[in-house]
GUKOLVEX-560592 format. One record per residue (C-alpha): residue number from 0; residue in one letter; z, x, y. Coordinates in nm, 4 decimals. Layout:
// GUKOLVEX-560592
   seq   type          z          x          y
   NUM      a          Z          X          Y
...
***
This chain:
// GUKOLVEX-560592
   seq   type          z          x          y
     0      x     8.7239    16.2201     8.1104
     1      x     8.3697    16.3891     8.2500
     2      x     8.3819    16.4514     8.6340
     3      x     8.1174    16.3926     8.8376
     4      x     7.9072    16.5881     9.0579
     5      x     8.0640    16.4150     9.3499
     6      x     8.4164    16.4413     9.1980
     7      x     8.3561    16.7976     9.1589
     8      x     8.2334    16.8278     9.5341
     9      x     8.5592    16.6723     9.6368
    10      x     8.7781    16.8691     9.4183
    11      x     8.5944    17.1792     9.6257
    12      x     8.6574    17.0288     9.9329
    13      x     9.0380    17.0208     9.8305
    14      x     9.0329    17.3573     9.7539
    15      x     8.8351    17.4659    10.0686
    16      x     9.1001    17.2488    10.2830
    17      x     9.4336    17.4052    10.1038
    18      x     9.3039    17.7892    10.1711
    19      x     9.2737    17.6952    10.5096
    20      x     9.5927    17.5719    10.5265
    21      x     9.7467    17.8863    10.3311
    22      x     9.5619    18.1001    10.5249
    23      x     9.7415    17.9285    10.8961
    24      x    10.0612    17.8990    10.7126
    25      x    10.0825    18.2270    10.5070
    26      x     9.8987    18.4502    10.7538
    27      x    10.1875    18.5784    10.9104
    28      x    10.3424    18.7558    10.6676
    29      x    10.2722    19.1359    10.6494
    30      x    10.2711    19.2371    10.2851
    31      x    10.3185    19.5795    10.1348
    32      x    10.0193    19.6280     9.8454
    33      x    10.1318    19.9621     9.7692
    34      x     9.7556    20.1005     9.9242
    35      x     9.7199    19.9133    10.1959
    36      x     9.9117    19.6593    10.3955
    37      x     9.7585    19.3429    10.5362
    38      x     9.8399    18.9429    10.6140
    39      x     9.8604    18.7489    10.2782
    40      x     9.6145    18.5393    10.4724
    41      x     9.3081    18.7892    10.3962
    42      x     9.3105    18.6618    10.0523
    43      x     9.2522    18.3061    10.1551
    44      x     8.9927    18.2919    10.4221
    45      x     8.7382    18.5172    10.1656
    46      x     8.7973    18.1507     9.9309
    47      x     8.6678    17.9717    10.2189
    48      x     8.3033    18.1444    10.1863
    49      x     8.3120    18.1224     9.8133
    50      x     8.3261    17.7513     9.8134
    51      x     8.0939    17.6554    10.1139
    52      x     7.8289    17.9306     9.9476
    53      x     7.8321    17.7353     9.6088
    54      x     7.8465    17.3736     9.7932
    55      x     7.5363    17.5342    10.0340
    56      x     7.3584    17.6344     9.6838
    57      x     7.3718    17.3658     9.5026
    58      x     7.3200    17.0693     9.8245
    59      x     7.2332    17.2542    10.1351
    60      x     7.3606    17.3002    10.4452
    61      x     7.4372    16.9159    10.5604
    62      x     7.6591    16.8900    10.3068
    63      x     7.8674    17.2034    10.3306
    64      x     7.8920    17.1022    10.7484
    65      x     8.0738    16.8268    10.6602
    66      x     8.3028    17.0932    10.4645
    67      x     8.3151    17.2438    10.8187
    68      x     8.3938    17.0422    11.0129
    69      x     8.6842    16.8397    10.8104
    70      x     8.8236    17.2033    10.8061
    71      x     8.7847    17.2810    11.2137
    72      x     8.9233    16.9241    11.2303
    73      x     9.2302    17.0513    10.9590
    74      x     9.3195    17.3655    11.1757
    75      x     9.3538    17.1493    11.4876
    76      x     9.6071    16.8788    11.3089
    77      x     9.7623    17.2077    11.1562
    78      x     9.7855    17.3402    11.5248
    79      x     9.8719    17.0438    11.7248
    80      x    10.1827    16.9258    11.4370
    81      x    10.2901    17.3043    11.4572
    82      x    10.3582    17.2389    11.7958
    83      x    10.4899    16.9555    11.8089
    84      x    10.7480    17.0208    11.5597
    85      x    10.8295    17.3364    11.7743
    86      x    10.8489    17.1223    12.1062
    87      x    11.1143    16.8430    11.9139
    88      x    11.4719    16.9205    11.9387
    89      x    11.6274    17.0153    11.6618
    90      x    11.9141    16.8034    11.5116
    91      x    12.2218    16.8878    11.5540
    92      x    12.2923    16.9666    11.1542
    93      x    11.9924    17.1871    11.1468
    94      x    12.0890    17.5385    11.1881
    95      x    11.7667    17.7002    11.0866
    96      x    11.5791    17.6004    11.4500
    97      x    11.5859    17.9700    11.5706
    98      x    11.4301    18.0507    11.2579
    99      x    11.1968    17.8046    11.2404
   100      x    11.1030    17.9447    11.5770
   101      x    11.0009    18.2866    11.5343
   102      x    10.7842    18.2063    11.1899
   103      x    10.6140    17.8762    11.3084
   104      x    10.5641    17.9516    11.7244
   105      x    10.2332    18.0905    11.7218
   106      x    10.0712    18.1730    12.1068
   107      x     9.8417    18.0030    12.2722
   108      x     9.5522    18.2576    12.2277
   109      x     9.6058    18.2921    11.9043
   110      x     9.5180    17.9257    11.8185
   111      x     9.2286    17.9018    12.0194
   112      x     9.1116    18.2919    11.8567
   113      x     9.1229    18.0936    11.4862
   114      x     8.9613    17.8039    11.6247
   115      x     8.7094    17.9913    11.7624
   116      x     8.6711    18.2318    11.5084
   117      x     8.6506    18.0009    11.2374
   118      x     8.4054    17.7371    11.3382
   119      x     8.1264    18.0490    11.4431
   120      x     8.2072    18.2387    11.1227
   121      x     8.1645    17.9628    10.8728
   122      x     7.8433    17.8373    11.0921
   123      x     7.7206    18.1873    11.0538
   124      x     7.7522    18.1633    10.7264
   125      x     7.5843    17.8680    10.6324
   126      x     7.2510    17.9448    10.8344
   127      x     7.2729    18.3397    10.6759
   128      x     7.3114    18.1741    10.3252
   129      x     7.0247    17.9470    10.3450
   130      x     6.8334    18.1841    10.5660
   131      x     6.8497    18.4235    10.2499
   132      x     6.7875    18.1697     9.9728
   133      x     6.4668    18.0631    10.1023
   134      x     6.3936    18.3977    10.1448
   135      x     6.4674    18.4807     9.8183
   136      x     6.2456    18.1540     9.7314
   137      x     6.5974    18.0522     9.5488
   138      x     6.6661    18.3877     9.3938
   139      x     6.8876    18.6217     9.3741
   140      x     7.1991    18.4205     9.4619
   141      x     7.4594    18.7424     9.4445
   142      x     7.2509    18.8648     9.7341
   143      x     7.2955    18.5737     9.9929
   144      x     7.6434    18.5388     9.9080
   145      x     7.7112    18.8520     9.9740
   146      x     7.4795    18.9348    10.2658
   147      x     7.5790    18.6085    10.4307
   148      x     7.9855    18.6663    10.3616
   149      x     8.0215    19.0100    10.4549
   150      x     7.8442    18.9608    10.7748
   151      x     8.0218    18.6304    10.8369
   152      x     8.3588    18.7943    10.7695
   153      x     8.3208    19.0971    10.9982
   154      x     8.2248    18.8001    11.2754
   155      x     8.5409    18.6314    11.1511
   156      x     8.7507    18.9226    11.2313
   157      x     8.5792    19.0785    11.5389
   158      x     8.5885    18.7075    11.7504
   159      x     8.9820    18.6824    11.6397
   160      x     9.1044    19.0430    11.6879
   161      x     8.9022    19.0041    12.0237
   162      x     9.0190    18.6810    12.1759
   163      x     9.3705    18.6926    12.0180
   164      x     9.4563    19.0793    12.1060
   165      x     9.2384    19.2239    12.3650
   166      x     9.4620    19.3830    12.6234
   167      x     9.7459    19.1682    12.5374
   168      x     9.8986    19.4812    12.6258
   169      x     9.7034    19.8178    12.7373
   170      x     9.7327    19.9465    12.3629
   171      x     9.4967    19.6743    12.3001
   172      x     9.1656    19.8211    12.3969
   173      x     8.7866    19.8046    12.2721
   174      x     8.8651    20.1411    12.0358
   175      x     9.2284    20.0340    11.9256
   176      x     9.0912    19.6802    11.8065
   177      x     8.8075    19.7940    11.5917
   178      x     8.9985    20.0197    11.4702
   179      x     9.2042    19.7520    11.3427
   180      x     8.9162    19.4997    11.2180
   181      x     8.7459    19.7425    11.0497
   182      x     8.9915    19.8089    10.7338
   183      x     9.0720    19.4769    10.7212
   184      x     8.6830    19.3588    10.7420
   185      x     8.6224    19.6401    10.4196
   186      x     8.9238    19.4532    10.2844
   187      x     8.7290    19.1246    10.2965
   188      x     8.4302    19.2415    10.1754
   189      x     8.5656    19.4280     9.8563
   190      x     8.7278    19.0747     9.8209
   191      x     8.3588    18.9013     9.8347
   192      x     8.2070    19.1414     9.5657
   193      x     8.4970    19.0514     9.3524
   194      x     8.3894    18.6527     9.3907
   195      x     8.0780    18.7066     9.2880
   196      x     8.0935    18.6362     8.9430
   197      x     8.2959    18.2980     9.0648
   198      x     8.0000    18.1825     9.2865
   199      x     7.7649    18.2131     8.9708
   200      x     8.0163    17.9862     8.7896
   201      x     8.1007    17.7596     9.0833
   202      x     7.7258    17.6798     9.0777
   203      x     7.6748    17.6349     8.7333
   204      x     7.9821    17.3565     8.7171
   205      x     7.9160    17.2033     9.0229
   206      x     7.4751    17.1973     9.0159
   207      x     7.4920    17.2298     8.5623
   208      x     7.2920    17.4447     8.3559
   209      x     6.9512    17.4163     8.5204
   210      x     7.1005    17.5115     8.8675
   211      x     7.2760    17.8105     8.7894
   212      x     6.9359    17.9405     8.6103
   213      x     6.7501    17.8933     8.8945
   214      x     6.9256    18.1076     9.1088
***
């Protein structure tokens, strides 16, 4: 069965929706990579960009704000069910509530710092990416994803790290947060370079043949 284009453009909004999900659900766990150690999360949000930089080259940027904004609208039904299910009493049979507690009771701050964070990020993104392109006159498509990503990302992180963590305690200062953003933004963007070669291919199977040569 051939898909469609429009088929295709839903299939990457599924994927754009589920990373966001992973990311929310996944991003508390601290993982060991041997090198480094970091939130699973960082791997999802970079999957974000690669989508909504394909969708922005092959349709432009109305469509790939309607991407947006389903996904703002997906974090807050994430966020407002998360707490809910935190605010219900637990059955008696359930023994796991404490548990359930401590992974799924996130603060206050940080909700609104994802919110916040995400939404200007992604924006960023989109106006940087088509800022580039008609730059570029259309060119040169490994340069606007990766101008517009790596600048979007360190955005991403900086607004978070900032509204989440400032002074949350006196460790947090100015210094002590960018000194945490900034190996997790280098994280991000060795992440981007790697997606290259998937933006190239994301725009040839979404935009065909004559699409992908263009750029």
């Amino acid at each position: 069965m051939e898909i469609d284009k429009e088929q295709k453009t839903q299939i990457l909004l599924g994927i754009f929706i589920a990373a966001i999900v992973l990311a929310n659900l996944l991003g508390t766990k601290i993982a060991d990579f041997g090198f480094f150690v970091a939130s699973v999360g960082i791997f999802m949000y970079p999957i974000t960009f690669l989508v909504t930089d394909i969708v922005a080259d092959v349709f432009g940027r109305r469509k790939v704000t309607g991407f947006i904004i389903a996904g703002f609208v997906a974090n807050i039904m994430i966020f407002l069910m998360v707490l809910l299910s935190i605010w219900l009493p637990p059955a008696a049979r359930y023994t796991s509530n404490e548990a359930f507690l401590e992974v799924f009771n996130p603060s206050l701050r940080i909700i609104t710092a994802s919110l916040i964070a995400f939404a200007i990020s992604q924006f960023h993104d989109v106006f940087a990416f088509e800022f580039w392109k008609n730059k570029t006159r259309g060119r040169f498509l490994w340069f606007r994803n990766n101008v517009s990503t790596i600048v979007s990302q360190f955005i991403d992180s900086t607004i978070f790290m900032f509204i989440a963590f400032y002074m949350a305690t006196p460790q947090y200062t100015v210094d002590f947060i960018f000194a945490l953003i900034i190996p997790y933004w280098i994280l991000k963007v060795l992440v981007a370079l790697f997606d290259t070669p998937f933006v190239y291919l994301g725009v040839r199977w979404l935009g065909g043949k004559k699409q992908s040569q263009a750029s």
